[in-house]
N, C-alpha and C positions, 0 to 999 in steps of 0.2 A: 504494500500500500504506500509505502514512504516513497519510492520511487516513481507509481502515479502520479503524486503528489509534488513531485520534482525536488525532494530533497535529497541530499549528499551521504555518502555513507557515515559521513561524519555528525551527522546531525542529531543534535543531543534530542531532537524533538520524535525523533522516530518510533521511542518507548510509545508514543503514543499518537500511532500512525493513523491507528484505526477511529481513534476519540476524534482527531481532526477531521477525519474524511466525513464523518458523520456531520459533526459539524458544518461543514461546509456544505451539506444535505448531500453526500454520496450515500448510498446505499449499497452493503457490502455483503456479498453472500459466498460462501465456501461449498464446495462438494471434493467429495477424495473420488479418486478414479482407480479403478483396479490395476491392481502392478501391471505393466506393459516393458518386456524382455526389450522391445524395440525402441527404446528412448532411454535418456539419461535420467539416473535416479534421482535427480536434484531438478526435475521438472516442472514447469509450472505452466499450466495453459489460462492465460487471462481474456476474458471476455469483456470487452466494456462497451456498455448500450448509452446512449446520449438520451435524454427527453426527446427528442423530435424521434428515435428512433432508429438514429444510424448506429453505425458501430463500428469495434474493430477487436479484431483478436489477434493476441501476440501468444508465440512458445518462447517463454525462457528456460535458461540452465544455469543452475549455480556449478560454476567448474572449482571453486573453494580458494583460497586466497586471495577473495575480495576478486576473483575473475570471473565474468557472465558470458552467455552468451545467446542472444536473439537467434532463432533459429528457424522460427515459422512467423511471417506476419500475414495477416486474413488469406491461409492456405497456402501460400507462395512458402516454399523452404528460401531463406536466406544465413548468412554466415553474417553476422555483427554482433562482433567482440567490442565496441566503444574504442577502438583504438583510432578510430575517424569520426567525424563528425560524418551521418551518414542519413542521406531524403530518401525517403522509402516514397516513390510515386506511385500509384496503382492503375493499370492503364493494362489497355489491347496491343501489342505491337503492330505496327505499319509498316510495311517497308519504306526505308529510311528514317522513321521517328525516332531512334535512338540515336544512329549516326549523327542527325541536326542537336539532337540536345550533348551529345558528345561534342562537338564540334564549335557550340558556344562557351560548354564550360571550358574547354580549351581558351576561347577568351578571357574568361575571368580570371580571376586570382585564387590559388590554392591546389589542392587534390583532389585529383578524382580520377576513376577509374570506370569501364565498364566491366562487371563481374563473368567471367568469361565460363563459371562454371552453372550460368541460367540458360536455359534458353531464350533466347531470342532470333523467334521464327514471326512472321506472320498472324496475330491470331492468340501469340502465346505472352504470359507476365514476360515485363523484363526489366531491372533494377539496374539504375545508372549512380555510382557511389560520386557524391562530392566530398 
């Protein structure tokens, strides 16, 4: 919850992640999911619904020495460890849609990469990292 909630590991407030959320009129429900051999034990599937009804769902993994790692966002598998600041776009690909947004962030200032281990076909997700 503390990390919905955009605080730091450091954050002396986190003892009481869930008082805030509430507070703040989140609404917080848990369920345990039956062991699954095929994921990392340190799993967590979050579900977040807005008032209007959107949403989005993230896989995380606690890898232990304060290491994470995002591994599924709303179905897409992705690889983000925080070691980049990183735009998760969600979108159809085009051909050429990635190339052009490749091609701008090249203008800008910073990192970025296209993740070479998605597809990017036609039709299919495809994640461009800044």
């Amino acid at each position: 919850m503390a990390g919905v909630l955009g605080m730091d590991t450091d954050d002396e407030r986190i003892r009481d992640a869930f008082d805030l959320a509430r507070a703040a009129g989140l609404d917080v429900a848990f369920s345990e999911a039956p062991d699954d051999a095929s994921v990392h034990p340190n799993t967590v599937d979050i579900e977040m619904t807005c008032a209007d009804g959107s949403g989005c769902q993230v896989r995380g993994e606690s890898l232990g020495g304060g290491r994470i790692r995002i591994s599924r966002v709303n179905g897409v598998g992705v690889d983000i460890t925080g070691a980049y600041a990183t735009l998760f776009v969600g979108h159809r690909d085009a051909p050429g849609l990635l190339a052009r947004a490749h091609a701008r962030a090249r203008r800008g200032s910073g990192e970025h990469r296209l993740l070479p281990h998605l597809p990017h076909r036609a039709g299919r997700p495809g994640l461009l990292r800044l």
